[in-house]
C-alpha positions in Angstrom: 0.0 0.0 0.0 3.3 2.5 0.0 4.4 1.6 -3.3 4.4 4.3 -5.3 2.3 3.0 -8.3 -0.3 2.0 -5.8 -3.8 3.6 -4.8 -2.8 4.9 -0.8 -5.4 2.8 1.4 -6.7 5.8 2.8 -8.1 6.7 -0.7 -9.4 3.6 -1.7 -12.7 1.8 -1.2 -13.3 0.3 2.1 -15.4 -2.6 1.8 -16.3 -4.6 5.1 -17.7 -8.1 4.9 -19.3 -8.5 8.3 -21.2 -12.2 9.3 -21.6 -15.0 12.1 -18.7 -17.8 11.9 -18.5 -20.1 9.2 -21.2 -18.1 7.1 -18.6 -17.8 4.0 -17.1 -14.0 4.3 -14.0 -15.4 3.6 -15.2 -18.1 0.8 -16.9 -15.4 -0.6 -14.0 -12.4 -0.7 -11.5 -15.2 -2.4 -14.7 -15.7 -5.1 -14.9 -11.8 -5.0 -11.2 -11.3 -5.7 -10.2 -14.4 -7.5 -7.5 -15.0 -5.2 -7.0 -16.9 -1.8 -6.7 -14.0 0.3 -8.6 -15.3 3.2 -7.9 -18.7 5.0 -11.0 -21.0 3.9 -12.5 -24.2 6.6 -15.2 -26.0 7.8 -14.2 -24.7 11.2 -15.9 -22.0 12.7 -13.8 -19.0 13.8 -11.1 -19.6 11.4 -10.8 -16.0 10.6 -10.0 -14.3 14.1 -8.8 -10.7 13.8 -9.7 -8.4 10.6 -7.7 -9.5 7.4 -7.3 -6.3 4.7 -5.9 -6.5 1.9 -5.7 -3.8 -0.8 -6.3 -4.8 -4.5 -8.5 -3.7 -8.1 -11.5 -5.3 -8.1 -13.5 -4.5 -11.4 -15.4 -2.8 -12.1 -14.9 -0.6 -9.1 -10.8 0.0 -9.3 -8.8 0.5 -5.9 -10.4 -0.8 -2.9 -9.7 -2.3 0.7 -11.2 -5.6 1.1 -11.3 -6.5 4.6 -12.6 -9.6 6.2 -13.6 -9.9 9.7 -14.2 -12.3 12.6 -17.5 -13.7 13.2 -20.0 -11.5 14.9 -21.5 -14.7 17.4 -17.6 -15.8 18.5 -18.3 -17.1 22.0 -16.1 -16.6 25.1 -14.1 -13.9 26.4 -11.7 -14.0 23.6 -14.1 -14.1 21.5 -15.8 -11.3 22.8 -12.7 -9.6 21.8 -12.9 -10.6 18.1 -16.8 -9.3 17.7 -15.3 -6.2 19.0 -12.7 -5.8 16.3 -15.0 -7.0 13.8 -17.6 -4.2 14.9 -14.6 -1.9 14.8 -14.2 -2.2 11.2 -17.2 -0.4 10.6 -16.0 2.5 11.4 -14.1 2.9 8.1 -16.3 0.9 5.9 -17.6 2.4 3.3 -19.7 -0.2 1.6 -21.3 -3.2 4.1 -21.5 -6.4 2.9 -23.7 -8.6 5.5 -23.1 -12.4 4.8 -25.5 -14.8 5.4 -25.2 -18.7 5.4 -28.8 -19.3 3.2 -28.6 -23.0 5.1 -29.1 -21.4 8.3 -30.9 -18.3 7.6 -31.1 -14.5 8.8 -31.0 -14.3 12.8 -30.8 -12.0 15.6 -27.1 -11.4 14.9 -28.0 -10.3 11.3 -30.7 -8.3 13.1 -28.5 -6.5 15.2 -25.7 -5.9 12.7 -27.8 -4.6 10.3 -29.2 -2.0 13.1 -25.9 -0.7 13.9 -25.1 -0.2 9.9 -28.1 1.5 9.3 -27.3 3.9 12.2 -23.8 4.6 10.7 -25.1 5.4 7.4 -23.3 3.1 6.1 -23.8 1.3 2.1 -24.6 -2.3 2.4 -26.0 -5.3 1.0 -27.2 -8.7 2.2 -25.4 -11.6 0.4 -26.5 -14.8 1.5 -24.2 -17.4 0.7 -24.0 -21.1 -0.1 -26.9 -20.8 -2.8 -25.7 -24.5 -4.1 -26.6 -25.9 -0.8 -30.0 -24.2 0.2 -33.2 -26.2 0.3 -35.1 -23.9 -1.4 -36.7 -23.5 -4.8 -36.5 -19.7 -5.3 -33.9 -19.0 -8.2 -34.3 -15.4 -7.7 -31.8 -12.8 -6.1 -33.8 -12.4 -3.0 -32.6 -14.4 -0.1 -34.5 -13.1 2.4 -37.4 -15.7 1.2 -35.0 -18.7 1.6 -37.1 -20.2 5.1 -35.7 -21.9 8.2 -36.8 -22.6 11.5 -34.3 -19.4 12.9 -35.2 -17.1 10.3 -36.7 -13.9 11.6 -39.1 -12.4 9.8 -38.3 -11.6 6.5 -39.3 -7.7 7.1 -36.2 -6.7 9.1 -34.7 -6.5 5.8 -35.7 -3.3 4.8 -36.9 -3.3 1.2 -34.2 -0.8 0.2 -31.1 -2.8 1.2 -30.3 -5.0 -1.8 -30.1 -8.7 -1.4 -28.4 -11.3 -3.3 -28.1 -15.0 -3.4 -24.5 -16.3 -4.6 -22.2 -19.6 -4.3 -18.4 -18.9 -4.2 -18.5 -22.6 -4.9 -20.3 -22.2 -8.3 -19.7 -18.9 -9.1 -23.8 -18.1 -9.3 -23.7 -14.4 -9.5 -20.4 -13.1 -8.8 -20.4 -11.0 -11.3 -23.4 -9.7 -10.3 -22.5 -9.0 -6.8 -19.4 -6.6 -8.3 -21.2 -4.9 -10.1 -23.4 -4.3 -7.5 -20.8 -3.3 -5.2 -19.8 -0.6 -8.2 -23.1 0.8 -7.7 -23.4 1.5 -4.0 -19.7 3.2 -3.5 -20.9 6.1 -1.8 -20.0 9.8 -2.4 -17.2 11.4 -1.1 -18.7 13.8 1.4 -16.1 16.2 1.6 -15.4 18.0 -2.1 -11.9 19.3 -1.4 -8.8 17.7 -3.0 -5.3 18.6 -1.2 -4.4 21.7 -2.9 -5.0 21.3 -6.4 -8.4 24.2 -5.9 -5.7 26.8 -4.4 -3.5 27.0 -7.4 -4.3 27.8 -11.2 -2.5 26.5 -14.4 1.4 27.7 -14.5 1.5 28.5 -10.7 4.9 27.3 -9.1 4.3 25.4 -5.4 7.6 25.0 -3.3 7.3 22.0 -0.9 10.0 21.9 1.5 10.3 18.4 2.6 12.6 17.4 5.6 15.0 14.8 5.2 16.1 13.3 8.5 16.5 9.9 9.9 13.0 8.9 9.9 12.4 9.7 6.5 11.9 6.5 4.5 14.8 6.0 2.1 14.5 6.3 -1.9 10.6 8.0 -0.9 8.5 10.6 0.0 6.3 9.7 2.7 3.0 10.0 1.4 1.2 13.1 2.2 4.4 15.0 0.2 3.2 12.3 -2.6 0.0 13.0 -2.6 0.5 16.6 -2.5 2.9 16.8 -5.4 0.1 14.6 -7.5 -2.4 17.3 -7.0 -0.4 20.0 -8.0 0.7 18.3 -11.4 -2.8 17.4 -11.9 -4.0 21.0 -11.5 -1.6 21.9 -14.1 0.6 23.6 -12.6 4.8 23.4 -11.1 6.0 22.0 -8.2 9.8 22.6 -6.5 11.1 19.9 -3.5 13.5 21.3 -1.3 14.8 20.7 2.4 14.3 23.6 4.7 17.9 24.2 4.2 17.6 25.5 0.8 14.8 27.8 0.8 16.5 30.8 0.7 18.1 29.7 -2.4 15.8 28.4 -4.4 13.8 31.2 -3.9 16.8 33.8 -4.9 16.7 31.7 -8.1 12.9 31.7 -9.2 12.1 34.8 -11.7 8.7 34.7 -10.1 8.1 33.8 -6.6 5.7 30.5 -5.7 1.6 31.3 -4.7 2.1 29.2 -1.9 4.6 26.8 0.0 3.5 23.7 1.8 6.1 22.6 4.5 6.2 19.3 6.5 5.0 20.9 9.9 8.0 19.8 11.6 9.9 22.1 9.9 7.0 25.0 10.4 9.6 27.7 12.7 12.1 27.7 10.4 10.9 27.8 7.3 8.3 30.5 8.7 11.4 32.6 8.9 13.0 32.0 5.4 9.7 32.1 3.8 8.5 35.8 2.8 5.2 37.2 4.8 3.7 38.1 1.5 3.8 34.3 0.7 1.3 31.8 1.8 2.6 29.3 3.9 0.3 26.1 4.9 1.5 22.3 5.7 1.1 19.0 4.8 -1.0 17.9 7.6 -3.5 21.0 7.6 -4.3 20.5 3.6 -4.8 16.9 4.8 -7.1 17.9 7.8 -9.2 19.9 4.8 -8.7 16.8 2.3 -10.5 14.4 4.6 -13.5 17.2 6.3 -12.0 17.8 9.7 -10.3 21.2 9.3 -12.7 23.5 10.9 -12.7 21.3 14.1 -9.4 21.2 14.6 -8.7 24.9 13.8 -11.3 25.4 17.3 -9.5 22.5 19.2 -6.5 23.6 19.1 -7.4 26.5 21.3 -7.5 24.2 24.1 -3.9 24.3 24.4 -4.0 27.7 26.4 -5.9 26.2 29.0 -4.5 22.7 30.0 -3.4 22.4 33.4 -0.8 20.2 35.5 -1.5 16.6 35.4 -3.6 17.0 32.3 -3.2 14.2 29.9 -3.2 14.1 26.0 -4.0 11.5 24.0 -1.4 11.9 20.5 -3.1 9.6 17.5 -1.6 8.4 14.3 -3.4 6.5 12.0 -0.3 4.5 10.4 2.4 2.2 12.4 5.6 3.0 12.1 9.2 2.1 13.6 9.9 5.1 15.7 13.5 6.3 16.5 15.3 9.2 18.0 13.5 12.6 16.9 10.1 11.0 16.2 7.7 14.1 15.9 4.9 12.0 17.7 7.0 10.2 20.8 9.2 13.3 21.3 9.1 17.1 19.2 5.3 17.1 19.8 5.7 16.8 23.7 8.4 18.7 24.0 7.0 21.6 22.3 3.9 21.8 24.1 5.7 21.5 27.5 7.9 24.1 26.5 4.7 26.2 25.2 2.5 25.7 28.5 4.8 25.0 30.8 2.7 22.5 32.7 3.7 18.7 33.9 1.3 17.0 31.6 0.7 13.2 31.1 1.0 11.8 26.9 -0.3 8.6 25.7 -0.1 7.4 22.1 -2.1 5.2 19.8 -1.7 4.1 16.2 -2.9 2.4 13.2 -6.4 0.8 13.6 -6.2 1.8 17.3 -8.5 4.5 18.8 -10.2 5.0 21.9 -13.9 4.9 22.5 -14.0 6.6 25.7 -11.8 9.8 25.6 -13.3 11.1 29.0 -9.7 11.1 30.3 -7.8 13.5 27.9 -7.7 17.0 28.2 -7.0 17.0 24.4 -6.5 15.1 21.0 -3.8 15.7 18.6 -3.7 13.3 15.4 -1.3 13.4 12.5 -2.8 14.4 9.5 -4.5 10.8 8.3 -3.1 10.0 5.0 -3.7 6.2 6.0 -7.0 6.6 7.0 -10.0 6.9 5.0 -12.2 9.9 5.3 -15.3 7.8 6.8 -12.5 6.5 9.8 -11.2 10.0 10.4 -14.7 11.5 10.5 -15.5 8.8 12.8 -12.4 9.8 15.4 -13.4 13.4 15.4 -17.1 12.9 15.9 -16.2 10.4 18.7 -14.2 13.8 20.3 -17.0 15.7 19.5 -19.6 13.9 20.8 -17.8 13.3 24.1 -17.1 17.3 24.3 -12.9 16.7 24.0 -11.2 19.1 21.9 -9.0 17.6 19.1 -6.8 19.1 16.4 -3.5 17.8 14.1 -0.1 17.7 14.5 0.4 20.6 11.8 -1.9 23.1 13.9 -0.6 22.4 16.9 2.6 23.4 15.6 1.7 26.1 13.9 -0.2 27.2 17.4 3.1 27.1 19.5 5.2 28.8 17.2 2.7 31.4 16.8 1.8 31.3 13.3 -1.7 29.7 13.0 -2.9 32.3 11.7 -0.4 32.3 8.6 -0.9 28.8 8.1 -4.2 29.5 7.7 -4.2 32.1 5.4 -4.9 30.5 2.3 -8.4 29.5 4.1 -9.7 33.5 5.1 -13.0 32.3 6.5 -11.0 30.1 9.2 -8.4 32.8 9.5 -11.4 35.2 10.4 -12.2 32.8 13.2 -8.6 33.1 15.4 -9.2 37.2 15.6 
């Protein structure tokens, strides 16, 4: 998912199969994918933590397929696996509820299909194992396949599609993808990452910091995705280190509408960079990119009113070795102890991990998202939200303690307006 030629994951279509043990998610994503991605037996429980994998599936190009642990599992462990499952919601963006048409639609389904309608979410019922029901209905409902556990066949609602297939077979496959094609959802935010701030034959300068942690013969992706936009907008882009701003801007006949900075490097490049250009960072185009920029502009207020013993909660959405310098473990703290001068208490999550009860932290500060999806990261910041905890991103935070938020915002004026 980091090569270059890829689709990024957090770009791609998430689709969740959801279902009780041994009803044939992950018989049915090998069909789906024509590949053994997913271990296949007779044993339930065989799939125990969420498998993803990211892949084209025709016709609906780059997704995530993820396959989850069933939503009965039994047991205290088990209880742990239906939690994970559940979990995986939260970045789905299409549903697929799998039934085993042998055994029929039960509470589980039921409940399952309650908790995705309340998310929102896109979703269809596949129920599975067509070659093997007792039934003499050919048709594509299998909500009418009967059983003594079925419940009744109205907690379907009429408007969630249902389809009968065998991965075994192939019956309706095909169908099912194209399906799938047809209930990717919108995206709900409209912005890009930059490419609606500059105009054909601009010149961008993105100063990119090259330290230890930098991944070698790469960008890391945010600067990828970044540079994209700006070539697909039609206009120029110039990579530099902080080291070498002065220069390359001595040597441009016209200076750049805008430079984007990794936020690390937000101090100094704030001094080499003229005040009549816009400066802005990765992370904060990326807070915009995926709908959350607005909340974190007003959460990162909070920072002027934490107090000793306080704790924050610092979030990344991708795992990563960390080493000596790591702006997560180590800047980020330092900073804002240096900035409030209070004894405060940090903990830090990543990847897939995120609380559900944030009553303990003062404040939420998470890294721009480029691994999430938009549906996850609107998920983490309504979670703050609804819980009334402030959270913001590690570019704004940054740009808060070395006193120029409001410059980073600039190219934004109706945000701007809201820090006088």
């Amino acid at each position: 998912m980091s090569n270059l030629n890829s689709t990024p994951a957090g770009e791609r279509t998430h689709i969740g199969l959801f279902g009780r043990r041994n009803a044939g998610k992950s018989s049915l994503i090998n069909a789906l994918t024509g590949q053994n991605l997913a271990v296949v037996a007779d044993v339930p429980g065989t799939t125990t933590d969420p498998v993803l994998k990211a892949m084209e599936l025709l016709p609906l190009g780059p997704v995530l397929m993820m396959d989850t642990a069933g939503i009965d599992d039994t047991g205290e462990l088990g209880a742990l696996r239906v939690q994970k499952s559940l979990q995986i919601l939260n970045k789905t963006d299409i549903a697929i509820v799998v039934i085993d048409s042998t055994t029929g639609f039960t509470e589980e389904e039921q409940k399952l299909l309650k908790q995705i309608r309340d998310k929102k979410l896109s979703c269809v019922v596949v129920f599975t194992k067509a070659d093997l029901a007792k039934t003499t209905d050919t048709s594509t409902q299998g909500s009418e396949y009967t059983n003594k556990k079925n419940v009744e066949k109205e907690v379907i609602p009429s408007f969630i599609p249902q389809i009968s297939v065998s991965a075994t077979t192939g019956k309706n496959i095909h169908e099912l993808k194209e399906l799938l094609a047809h209930l990717v959802p919108q995206k709900k935010t409209p912005y890009p990452i930059c490419a609606d701030l500059v105009q054909v034959g601009d010149t961008v300068l993105l100063v990119t910091p090259i330290d230890s942690a930098a991944p070698k013969g790469r960008l890391i992706l945010p600067q990828q995705q970044t540079l994209r936009d700006i070539i697909d907008a039609g206009a120029s882009a110039i990579v530099t280190q902080e080291n070498n701003i002065t220069r390359v801007l001595e040597n441009l006949k016209t200076p750049p509408v805008m430079v984007i900075t990794d936020s690390q490097a937000f101090e100094k490049v704030d001094r080499a960079v003229p005040k009549e250009i816009s400066l802005t960072s990765f992370s904060i185009l990326m807070a915009r990119h995926k709908g959350n920029l607005k909340q974190a502009v007003l959460g990162v207020a909070a920072l002027k009113d934490v107090e000793d013993g306080n704790h924050i909660l610092i979030s990344e959405g991708c795992t990563h070795h960390r080493q000596c310098g790591d702006i997560g473990t180590e800047k980020l703290p330092k900073w804002i102890r240096q900035y409030t001068g209070k004894d405060l208490i940090f903990s830090w999550t990543s990847g897939t991990e995120f609380p559900s009860d944030l009553s303990a932290y003062r404040l939420i500060i998470h890294c721009g998202g480029c691994m999430l999806n938009e549906r996850e990261m609107q998920y983490r910041y309504h979670c703050a939200a609804d819980q009334g905890i402030p959270m913001t991103n590690y570019g704004l935070c940054i740009a808060f303690i070395h006193g120029i938020l409001k410059r980073s915002l600039s190219i934004f004026p109706n945000l701007a307006k809201k820090l006088e």
